[in-house]
N, C-alpha and C positions, 0 to 999 in steps of 0.2 A: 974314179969317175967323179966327178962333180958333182954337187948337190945342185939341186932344183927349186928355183923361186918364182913364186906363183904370189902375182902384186893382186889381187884382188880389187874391183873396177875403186874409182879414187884412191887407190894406191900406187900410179905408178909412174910418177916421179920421184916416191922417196925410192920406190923399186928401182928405179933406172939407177940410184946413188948408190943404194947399198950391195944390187949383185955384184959390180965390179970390187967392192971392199970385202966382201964374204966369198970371194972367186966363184962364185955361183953362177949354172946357166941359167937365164930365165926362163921359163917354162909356157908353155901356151896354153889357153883353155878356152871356153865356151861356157857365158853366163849366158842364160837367160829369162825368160819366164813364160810360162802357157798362159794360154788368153784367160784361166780361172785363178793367176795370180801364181799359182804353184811354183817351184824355181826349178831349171832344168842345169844340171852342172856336166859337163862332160872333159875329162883332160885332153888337148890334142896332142901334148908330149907325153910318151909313154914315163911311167914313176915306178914301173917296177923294178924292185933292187934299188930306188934312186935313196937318197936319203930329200925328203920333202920338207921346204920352209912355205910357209902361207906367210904376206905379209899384207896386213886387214887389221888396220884401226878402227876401233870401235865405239866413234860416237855414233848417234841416231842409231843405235843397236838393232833396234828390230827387226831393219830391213836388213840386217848385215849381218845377223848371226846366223841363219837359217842358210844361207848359202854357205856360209863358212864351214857349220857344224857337216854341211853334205859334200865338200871338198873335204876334207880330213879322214870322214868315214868311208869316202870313195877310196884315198889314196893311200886308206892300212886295206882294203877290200882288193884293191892291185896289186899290193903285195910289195906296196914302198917299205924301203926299209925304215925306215922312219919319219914322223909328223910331227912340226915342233910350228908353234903358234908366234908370231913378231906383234904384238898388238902393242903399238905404241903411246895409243892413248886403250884403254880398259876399261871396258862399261860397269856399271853393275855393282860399283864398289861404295856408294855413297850409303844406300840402305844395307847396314849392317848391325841391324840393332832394331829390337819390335819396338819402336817409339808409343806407340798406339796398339791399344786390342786386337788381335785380327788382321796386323801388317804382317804382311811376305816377308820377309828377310832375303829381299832378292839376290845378296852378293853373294851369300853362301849355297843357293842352289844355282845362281847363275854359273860358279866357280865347278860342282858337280858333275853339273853338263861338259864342259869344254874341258875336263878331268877326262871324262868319257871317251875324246874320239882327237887328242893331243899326244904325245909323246913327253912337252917339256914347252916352255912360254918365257917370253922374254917382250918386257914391257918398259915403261919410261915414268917413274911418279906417279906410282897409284895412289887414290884418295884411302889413306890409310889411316886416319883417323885413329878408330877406336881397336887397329889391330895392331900387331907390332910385325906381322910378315903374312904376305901371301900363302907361305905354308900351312899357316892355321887352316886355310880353308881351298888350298889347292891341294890336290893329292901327288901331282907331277912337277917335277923339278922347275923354277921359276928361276929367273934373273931380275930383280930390281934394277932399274939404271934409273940414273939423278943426273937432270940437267942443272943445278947448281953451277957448277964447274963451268959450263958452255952459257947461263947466262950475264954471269958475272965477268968474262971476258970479253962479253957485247957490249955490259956495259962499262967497263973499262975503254973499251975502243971506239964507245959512242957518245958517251953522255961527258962534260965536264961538272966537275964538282955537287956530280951524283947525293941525293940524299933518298936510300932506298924506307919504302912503308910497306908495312907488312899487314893483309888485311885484318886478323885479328890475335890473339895470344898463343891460339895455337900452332899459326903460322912461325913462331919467334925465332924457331930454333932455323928455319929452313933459310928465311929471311935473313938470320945472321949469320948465316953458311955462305948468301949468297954474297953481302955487303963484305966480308972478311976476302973471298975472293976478288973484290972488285976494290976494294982500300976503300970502303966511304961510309960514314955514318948509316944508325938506322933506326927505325921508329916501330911502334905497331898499334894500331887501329882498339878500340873499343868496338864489338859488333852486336849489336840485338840483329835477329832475322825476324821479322813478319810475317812473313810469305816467302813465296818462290821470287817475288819482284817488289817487294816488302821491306828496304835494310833500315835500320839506324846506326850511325858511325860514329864515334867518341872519338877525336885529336887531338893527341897533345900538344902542348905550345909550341908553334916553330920560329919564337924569334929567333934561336938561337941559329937555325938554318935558313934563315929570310932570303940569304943569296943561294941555295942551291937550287938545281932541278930535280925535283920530287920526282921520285921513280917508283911508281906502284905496282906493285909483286903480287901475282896469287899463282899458285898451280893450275886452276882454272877459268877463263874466263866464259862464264852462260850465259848469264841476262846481264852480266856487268852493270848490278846495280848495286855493288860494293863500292866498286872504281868511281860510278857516276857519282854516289854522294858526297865519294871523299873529294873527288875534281869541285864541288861545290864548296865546301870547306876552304879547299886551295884555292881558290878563284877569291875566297871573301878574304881569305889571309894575302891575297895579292901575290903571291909567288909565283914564279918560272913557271909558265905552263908545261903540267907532268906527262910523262911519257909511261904509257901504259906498257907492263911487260908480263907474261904468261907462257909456263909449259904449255897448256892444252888450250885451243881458241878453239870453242864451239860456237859462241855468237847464236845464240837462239835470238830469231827473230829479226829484229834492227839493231842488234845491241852493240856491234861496230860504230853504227851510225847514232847510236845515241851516245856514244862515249865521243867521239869527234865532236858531237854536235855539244855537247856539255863542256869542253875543253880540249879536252887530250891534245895535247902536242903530236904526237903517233902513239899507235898501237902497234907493240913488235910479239908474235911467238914465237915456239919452235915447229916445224913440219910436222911434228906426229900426228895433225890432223892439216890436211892438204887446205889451205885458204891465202889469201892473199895479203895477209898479215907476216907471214911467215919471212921469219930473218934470221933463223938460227937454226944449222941445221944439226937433226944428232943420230944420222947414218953413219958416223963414224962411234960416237959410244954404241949405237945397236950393234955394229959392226964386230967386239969384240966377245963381246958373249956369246953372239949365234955361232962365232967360228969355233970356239971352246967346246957345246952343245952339239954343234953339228960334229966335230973329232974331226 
């Protein structure tokens, strides 16, 4: 029998990609919420015996986890034979570490929870920082996928005489994965942070790349005021207006429209968050792990 794909709401166009590559049926349901807010979940395709995939991205978490974590625990309560989580972008992972007196360490009780009422999770470039794998703080079998590989053949196929930047040091390794795939130089940024919307940006000298088009890289773009100060840099350096590139487009706020309105030539990501950025798809790398996971 075939497994069951449950795209959870904003997810279902990367759904619509990936059930046919996962030969998965997709699955029907009922969100919704009572007039006090509370969230009503009900499956209308039966999951028992199924084996169960949710696929729910989770930026703006808040609203998104609580129905998730109540589909999961419904559909081990029916008696699926199995619950495996598709979160292609991953909330939760940036606070990993008590910076301050009294800070939550959200990723690691965030990772607890979804331990709880998961099988197994299968994600795309998590903000991994200061850990060296998901395991450390998940208890159920995880999949890392790296879109490296998928952006560096967009920009092979889009950009001419690419020169990729990488927002700062510790970006260098990911940066140089990606430029090695795409054949073109690369750079990396100096970065003080200030605040949430706060940067300072350190560049080093581009005469040497005065002809190419700056390609700036991060895993995520939020308030994209990394990107915004370096486009200013670039603007003063007079070079090729840069074309903005990122796994995860959250865009809090206007931050699309301030990276246009600063410069940017385009803004391209990948879908694992549904926006209109979106140029690189990687329902075919999800596509490989979930069918391994799923058996």
């Amino acid at each position: 029998m075939k497994p069951l794909l449950f795209a959870l709401p904003g997810n279902e166009r990367l759904g619509a990609l990936l059930a046919p590559a996962i030969d998965a049926e997709t699955g029907k349901a009922e969100l919704r919420h009572f007039p006090d807010g509370e969230t009503y979940w009900r499956y209308e395709t039966p999951v028992g015996g199924r084996q169960v995939a949710l696929l729910c991205t989770l930026d703006r978490p808040d609203t998104k986890a609580l129905p998730l974590l109540f589909a999961a625990a419904a559909a081990h309560e029916l008696k699926a034979k199995s619950v495996g989580l598709i979160a292609p972008y991953l909330a939760y992972m940036r606070q990993d570490h008590r910076f301050q007196p009294g800070e939550a360490v959200t990723s690691g009780t965030f990772a607890k929870i979804v331990s709880n009422e998961v099988d197994w999770l299968v994600t795309v470039d998590p903000h991994l920082h200061r850990r060296s794998s998901l395991d450390e703080i998940y208890s159920v079998p995880t999949r890392t996928l790296h879109a490296a590989p998928l952006i560096a053949q967009w920009i092979r196929d889009n950009v001419q005489n690419p020169l990729l930047i990488g927002p700062d040091r510790e970006s260098e390794q990911w940066v140089a994965a990606v430029a090695r795939g795409a054949d073109a130089p690369h750079i990396v940024l100096r970065k003080i942070r200030r605040g949430d919307r706060q940067v300072e940006v350190s560049v080093p000298d581009l005469a040497p790349w005065k002809a190419c088009t700056p390609v700036l890289l991060d895993d995520i773009i939020s308030t994209g005021q990394t990107m915004i100060a370096t486009i200013k840099h670039l603007m003063r350096a007079q070079t090729p207006p840069p074309i903005c590139v990122a796994v995860h487009g959250i865009f809090a706020g206007d931050a699309l429209e301030e990276l246009i309105r600063a410069g940017a030539a385009r803004v391209v990501t990948t879908n694992t968050i549904a926006h209109s950025s979106n140029g690189i798809d990687i329902s075919g790398l999800l596509a490989a792990s979930v069918r391994a996971l799923i058996g």
